[in-house]
VOGU-3710 file (C-alpha; in Angstrom, 3 decimals, decimal comma):
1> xxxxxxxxxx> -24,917/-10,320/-31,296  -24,440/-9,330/-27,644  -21,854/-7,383/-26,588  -19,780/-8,625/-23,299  -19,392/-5,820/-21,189  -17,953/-4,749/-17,284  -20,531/-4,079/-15,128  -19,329/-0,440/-14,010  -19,992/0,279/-17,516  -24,182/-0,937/-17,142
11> xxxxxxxxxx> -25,402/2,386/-16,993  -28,360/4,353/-18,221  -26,756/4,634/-22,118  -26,751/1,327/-22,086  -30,324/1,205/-21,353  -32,485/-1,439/-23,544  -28,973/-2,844/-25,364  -29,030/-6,709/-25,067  -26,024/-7,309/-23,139  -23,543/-10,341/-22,227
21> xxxxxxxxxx> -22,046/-10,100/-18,628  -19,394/-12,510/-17,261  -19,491/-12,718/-13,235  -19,824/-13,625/-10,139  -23,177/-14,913/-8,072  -23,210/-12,662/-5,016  -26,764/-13,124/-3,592  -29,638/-14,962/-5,004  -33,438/-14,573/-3,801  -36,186/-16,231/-5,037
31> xxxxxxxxxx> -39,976/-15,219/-4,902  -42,746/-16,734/-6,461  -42,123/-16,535/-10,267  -39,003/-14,363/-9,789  -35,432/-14,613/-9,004  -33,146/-11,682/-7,960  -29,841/-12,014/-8,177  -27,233/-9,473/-7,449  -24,074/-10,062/-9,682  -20,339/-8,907/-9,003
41> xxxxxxxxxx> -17,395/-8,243/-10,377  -14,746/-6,520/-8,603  -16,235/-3,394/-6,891  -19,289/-3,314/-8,699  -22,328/-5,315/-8,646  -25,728/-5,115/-10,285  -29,505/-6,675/-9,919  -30,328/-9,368/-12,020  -34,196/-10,033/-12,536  -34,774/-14,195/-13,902
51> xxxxxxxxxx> -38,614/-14,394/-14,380  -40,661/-16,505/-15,809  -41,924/-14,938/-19,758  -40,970/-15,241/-22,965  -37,192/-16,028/-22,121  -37,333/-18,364/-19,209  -39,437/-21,287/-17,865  -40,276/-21,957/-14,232  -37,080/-24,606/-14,639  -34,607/-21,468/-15,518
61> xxxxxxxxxx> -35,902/-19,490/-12,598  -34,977/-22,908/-9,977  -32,189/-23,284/-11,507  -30,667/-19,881/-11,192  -31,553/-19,960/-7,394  -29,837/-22,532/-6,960  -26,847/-21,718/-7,816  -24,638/-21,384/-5,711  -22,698/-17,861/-3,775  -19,672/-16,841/-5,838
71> xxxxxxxxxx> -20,461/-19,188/-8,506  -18,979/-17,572/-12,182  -21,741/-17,111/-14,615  -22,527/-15,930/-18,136  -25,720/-14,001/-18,139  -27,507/-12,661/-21,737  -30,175/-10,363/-20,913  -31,264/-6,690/-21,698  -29,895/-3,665/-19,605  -33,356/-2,170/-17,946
81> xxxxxxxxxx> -33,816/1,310/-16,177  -35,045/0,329/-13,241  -38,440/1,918/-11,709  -36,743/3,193/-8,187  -33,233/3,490/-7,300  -31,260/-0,248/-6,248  -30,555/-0,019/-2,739  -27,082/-1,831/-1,991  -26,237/-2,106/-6,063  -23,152/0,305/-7,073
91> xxxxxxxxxx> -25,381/0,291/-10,051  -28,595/1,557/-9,041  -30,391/3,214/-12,178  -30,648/-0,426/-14,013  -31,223/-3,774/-14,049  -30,380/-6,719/-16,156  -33,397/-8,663/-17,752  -32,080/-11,941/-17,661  -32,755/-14,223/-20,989  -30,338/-16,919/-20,462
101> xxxxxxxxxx> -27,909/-18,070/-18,160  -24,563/-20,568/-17,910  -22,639/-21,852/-14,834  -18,805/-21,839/-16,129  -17,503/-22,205/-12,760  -19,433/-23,938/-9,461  -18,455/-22,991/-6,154  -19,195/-24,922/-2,871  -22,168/-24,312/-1,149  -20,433/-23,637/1,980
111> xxxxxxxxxx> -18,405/-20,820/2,473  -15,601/-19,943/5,160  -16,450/-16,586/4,965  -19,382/-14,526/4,241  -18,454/-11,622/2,358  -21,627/-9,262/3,355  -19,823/-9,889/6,541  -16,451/-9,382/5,250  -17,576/-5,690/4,096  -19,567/-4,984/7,424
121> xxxxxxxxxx> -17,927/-2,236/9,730  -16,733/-3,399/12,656  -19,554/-0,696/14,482  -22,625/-1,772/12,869  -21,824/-5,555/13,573  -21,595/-4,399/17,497  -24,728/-2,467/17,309  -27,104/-5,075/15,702  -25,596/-8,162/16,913  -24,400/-9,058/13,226
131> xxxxxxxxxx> -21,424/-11,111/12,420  -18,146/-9,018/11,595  -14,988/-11,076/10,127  -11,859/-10,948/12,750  -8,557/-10,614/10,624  -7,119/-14,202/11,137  -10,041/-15,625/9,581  -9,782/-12,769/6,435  -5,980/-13,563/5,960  -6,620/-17,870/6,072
141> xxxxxxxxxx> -9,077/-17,598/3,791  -7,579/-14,572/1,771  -8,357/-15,511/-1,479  -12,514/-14,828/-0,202  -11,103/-12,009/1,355  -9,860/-10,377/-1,752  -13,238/-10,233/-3,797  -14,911/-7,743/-1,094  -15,561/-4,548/-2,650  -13,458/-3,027/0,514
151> xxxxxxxxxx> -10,115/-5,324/-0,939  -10,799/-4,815/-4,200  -11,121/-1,038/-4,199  -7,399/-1,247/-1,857  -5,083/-3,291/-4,116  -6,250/-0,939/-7,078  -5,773/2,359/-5,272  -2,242/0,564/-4,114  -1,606/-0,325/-7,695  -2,139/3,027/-8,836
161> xxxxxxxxxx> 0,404/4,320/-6,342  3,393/1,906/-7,907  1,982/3,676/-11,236  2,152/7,242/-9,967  5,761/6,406/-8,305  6,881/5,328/-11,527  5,073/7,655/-13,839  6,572/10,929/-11,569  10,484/9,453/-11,497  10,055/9,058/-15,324
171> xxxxxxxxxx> 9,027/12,883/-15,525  11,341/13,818/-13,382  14,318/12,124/-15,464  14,973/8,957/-13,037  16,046/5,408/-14,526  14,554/2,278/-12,729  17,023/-0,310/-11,735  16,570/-3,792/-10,641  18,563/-4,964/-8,079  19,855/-8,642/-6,037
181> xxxxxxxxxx> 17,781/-9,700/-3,747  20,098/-12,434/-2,721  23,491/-10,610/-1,350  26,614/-11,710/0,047  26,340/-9,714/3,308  23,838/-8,328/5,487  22,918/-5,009/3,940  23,137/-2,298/6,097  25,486/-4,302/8,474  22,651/-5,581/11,131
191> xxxxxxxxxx> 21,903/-8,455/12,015  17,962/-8,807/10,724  18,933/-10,361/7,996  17,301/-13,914/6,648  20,406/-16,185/6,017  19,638/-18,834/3,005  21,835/-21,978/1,829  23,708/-20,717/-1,228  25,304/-24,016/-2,487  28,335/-24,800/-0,283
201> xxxxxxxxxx> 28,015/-20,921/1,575  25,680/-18,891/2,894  23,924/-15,624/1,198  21,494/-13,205/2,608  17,845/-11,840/1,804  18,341/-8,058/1,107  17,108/-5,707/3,584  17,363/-2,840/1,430  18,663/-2,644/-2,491  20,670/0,694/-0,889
211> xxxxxxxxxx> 24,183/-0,734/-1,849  23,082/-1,056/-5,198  21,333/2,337/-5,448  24,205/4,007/-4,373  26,515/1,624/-6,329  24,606/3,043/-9,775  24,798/6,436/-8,746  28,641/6,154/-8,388  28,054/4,439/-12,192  26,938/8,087/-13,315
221> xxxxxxxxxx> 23,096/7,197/-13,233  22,730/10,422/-11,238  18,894/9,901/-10,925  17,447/5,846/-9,704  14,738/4,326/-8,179  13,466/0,543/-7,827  10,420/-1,055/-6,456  10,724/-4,500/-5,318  10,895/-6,772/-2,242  12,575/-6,043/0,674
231> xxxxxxxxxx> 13,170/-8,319/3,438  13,341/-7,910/7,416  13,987/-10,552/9,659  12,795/-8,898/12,764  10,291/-10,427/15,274  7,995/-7,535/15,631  4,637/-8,298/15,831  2,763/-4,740/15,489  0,121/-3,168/13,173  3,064/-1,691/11,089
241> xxxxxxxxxx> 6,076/-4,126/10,644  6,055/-7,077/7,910  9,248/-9,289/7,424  8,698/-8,633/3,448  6,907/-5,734/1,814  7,406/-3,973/-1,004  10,427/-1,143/-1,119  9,620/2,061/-3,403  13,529/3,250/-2,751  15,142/6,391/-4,625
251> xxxxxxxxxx> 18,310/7,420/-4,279  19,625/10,670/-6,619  23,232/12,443/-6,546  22,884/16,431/-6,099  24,956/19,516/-6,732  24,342/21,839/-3,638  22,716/20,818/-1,151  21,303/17,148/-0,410  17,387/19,305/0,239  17,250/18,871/-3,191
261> xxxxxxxxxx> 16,733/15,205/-3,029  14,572/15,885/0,048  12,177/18,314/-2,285  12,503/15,935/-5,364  11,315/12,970/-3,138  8,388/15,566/-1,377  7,427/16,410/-4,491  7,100/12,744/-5,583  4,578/11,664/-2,751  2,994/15,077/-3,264
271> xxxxxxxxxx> 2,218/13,996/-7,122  1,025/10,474/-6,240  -1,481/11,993/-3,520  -3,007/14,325/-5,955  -3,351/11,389/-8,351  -4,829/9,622/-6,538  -7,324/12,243/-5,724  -8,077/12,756/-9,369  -8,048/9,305/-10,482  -9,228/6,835/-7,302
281> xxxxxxxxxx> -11,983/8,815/-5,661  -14,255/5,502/-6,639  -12,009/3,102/-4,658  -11,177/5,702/-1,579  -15,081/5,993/-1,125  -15,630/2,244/-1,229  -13,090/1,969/1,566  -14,528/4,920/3,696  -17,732/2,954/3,836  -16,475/0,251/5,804
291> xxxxxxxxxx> -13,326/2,057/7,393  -14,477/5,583/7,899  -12,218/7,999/7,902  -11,019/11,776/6,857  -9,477/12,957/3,611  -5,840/13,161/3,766  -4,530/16,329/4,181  -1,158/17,556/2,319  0,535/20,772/1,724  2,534/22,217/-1,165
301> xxxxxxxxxx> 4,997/22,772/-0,866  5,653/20,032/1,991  6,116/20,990/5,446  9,491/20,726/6,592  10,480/21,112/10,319  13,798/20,228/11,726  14,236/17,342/14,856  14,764/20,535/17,434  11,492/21,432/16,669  9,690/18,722/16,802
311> xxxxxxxxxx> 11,140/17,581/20,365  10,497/21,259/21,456  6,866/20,595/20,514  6,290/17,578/22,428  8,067/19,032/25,186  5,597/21,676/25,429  2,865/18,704/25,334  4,431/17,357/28,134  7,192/14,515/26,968  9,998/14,731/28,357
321> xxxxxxxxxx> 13,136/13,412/25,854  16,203/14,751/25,467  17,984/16,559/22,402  19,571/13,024/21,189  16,720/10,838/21,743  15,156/9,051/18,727  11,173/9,508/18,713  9,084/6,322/20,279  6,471/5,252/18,424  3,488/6,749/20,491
331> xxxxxxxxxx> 5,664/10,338/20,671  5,850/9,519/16,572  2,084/9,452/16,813  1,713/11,966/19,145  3,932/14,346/17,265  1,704/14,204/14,099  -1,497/15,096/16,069  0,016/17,994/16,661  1,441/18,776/13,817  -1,861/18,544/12,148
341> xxxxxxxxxx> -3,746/20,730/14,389  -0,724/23,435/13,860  -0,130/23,264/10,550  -3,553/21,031/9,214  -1,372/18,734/7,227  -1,523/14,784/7,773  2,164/14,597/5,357  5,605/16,403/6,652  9,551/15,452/6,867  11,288/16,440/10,075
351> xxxxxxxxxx> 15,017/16,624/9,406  18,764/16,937/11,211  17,909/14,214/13,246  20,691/13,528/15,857  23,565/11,432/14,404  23,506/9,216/17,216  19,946/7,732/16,241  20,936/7,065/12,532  22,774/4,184/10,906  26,593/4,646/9,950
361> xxxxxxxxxx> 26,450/5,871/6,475  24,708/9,193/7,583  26,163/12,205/6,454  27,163/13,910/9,810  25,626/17,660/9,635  29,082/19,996/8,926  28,001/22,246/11,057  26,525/20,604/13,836  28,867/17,329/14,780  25,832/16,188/17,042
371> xxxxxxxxxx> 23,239/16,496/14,150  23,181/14,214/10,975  21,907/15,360/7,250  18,856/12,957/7,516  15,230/12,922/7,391  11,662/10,880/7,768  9,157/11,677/6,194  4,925/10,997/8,223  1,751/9,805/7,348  -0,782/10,829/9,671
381> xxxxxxxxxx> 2,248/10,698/12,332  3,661/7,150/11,301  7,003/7,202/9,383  6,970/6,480/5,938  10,444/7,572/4,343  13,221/7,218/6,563  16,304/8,857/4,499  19,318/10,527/4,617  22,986/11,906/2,873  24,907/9,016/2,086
391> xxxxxxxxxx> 28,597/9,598/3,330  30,139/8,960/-0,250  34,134/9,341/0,989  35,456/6,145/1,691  37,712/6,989/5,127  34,836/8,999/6,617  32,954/6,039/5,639  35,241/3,868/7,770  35,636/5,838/10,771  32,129/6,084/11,280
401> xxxxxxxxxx> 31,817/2,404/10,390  34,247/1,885/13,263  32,510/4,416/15,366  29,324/1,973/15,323  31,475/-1,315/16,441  30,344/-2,757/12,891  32,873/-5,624/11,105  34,769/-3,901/8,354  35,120/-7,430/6,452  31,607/-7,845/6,087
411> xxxxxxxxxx> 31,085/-4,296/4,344  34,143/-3,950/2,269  32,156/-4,021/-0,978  30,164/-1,306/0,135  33,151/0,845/1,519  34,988/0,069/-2,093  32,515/0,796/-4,390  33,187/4,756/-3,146  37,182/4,678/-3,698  36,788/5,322/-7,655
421> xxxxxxxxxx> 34,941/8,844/-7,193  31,799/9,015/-6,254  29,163/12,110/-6,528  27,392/13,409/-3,428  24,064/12,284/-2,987  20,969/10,615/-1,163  18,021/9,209/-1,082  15,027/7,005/0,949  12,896/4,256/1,005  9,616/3,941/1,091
431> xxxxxxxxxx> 7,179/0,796/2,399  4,024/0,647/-0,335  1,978/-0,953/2,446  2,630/1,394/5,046  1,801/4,406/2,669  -1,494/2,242/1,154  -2,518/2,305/4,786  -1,715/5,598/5,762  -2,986/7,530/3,032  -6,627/5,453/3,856
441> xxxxxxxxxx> -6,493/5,554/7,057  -6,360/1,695/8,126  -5,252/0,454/11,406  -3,136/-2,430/10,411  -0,722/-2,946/7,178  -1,647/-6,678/6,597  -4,863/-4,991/5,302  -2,811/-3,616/2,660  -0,428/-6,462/1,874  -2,025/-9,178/-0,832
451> xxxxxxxxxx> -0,508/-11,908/1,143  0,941/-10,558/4,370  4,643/-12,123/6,163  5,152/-11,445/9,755  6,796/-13,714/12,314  3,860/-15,787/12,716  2,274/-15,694/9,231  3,772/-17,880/6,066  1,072/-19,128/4,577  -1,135/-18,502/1,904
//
């Protein structure tokens, strides 16, 4: 006659219903006639009281401190209000009165990690001498890693922004398109490109599905996006860069003027921040108890500034870079500090960046030949969206392909696939991790990718 239920739903309504709850053992303390155990599942965990009564024997109450940590049990028992609030329980107005209870799954006694420690912040470990988990140890034994309420509450909020991403393109009239990941030629004509044996030739992991973006909107798709892998062979070993994440990439043709893919893609970020404001405030608190931080901060409509202004405002904070510099990554950071004490906004886009520091298919700015129709869009000053007007006229195309010393051969099919008319129009790409960790405020993006890839990380 029980009912199986979550345990974020064991609240006070459910007071005195007899109850079936499937989960895992977190903690387990026995005393005298009494065991407590604390149960989990996901983010939420609740006290569960075995004594010894009409439902158990002294035998049931040994045997349910034994078992082991993150054992998976089925417990019966009837939801209690408790008599004083459950310190460390996200459930702290009841308990479960525990009748009977089943191992279904047994797990070892000893643990690589301990995930008490696992959720501790880093501060209070330093203060009292406690043990804190380094990162290596969290990422070789990720699958332990994963059940802390702190992971938990992370790949949810992250899975609600692929949701919000998708939901706002459908509103907004975009189709999503699924594109090769395995491509004749190196995307975007670099060289950090993982090569893989394709039979008797060689093919390439894609760095960006770009070609194929653009390749649909010359198909009279007008408005795409996709969200898949993307893949970057380069050997940088910082708190940002992965060799594969995940790629949220639009790209959109326009009648005007290419700001309206600019605002369209604002607008989109804008929509999943407030959604997630409205629908994730459980799993954003759950973080900010072990990684602290402040609320992020967005305006609407989104701040725009233009690349002159920016460099004008570091130069008055003391940089010195010239007009046709591209931003470092500390000026990136230093940049957005300001920003947000000028304009108290965490999210902006700084466009016409100088042609020189984009990559050949930028639209060159008509009427500025030193100043390109592209933009990035920040994250509490880390880059986010790097974007830009496609040049979509094939001999322009060349001459600027030229211009950058790149091999025409290798990016025919991208040059072609503009020679049969193709609409003006732009677009961006977006890394899910990097925006996961942004919008949190995290300090490294392997925290936000399930099972991170970097140049020195392939395993698990």
């Amino acid at each position: 006659d029980r009912v199986l239920v979550r345990i974020k739903d064991l609240t006070l309504e459910k007071a005195d219903q007899e109850v079936w709850v499937r989960a895992r053992i977190h903690t387990s303390r026995a005393k005298g006639k009494q065991c407590f155990l604390v149960l989990r599942q996901q983010q939420f965990n609740i006290q569960a009281l075995v004594a010894v009564g009409q439902h158990a024997s002294k035998q049931m109450v040994k045997f349910a401190a034994n078992i082991t940590k993150e054992s998976i049990v089925d417990v019966e028992g009837v939801v209690r209000k408790a008599y004083q609030k459950v310190g460390g329980c996200t459930q702290q107005d009841v308990e479960l009165h525990v009748q009977r209870i089943y191992v279904i799954s047994s797990a070892e006694p000893r643990l690589p990690l301990q995930l008490d420690d696992a959720v501790r912040p880093e501060v209070e470990g330093e203060e009292d001498g406690r043990a804190t988990v380094n990162q290596d140890t969290r990422l070789d034994n990720r699958i332990i890693d994963l059940r802390t309420s702190t992971s938990q509450a992370i790949f949810c909020l992250q899975s609600g922004i692929c949701q919000l991403f998708r939901e706002t393109l459908i509103r907004k009239g975009f189709v999503e398109i699924q594109t090769p990941k395995i491509i004749s030629a190196a995307s975007e004509g670099g060289a950090n490109v993982f090569t893989v044996s394709y039979f008797k030739t060689s093919a390439y992991l894609a760095q960006s599905p770009q070609l194929y973006k653009q390749m649909c909107i010359c198909a009279d798709f007008d408005k795409v996006f996709c969200v898949g892998p993307v893949f970057r062979a380069e050997d940088s070993n910082t708190h940002r860069h992965l060799t594969e994440f995940v790629g949220l990439d639009i790209e959109m043709a326009f009648n005007y003027h290419y700001h309206e893919v600019v605002d369209e893609i604002a607008d989109t970020l804008v929509q999943i921040f407030k959604g997630l404001q409205e629908r994730f405030q459980t799993e954003i608190q759950t973080v900010g108890k072990q990684f602290p931080c402040e609320p992020f901060k967005f305006l609407e409509p989104t701040l725009r500034l233009e690349y002159r202004e920016g460099v004008a405002m570091l130069r008055e904070a003391g940089v010195e870079m010239g007009d046709e510099e591209d931003l470092s990554t500390p000026n990136e950071k230093l940049l957005g500090r300001l920003v947000k004490e000028k304009y108290d906004t965490d999210f902006y886009i700084l466009d016409k960046y100088p042609l020189a520091v984009r990559p050949f298919y930028t639209m060159p700015d008509p009427a500025n030949p030193k100043t390109s129709n592209s933009y990035d869009m920040f994250m509490r000053g880390e880059e986010i969206l790097s974007g830009a007007q496609r040049i979509h006229d094939p001999q322009l195309l060349t001459e600027r392909a030229k211009h950058h010393g790149i091999d025409l051969e290798k990016i025919k099919a991208y040059i072609d696939s503009f020679r049969f008319g193709a609409p003006p129009h732009a677009g961006g790409g977006i890394g899910l991790e990097r925006v996961t960790m942004l919008y949190l405020g995290l300090h490294n993006v392997r925290q936000t990718s399930m099972f991170p890839r970097d140049p020195k990380r392939l395993t698990p």
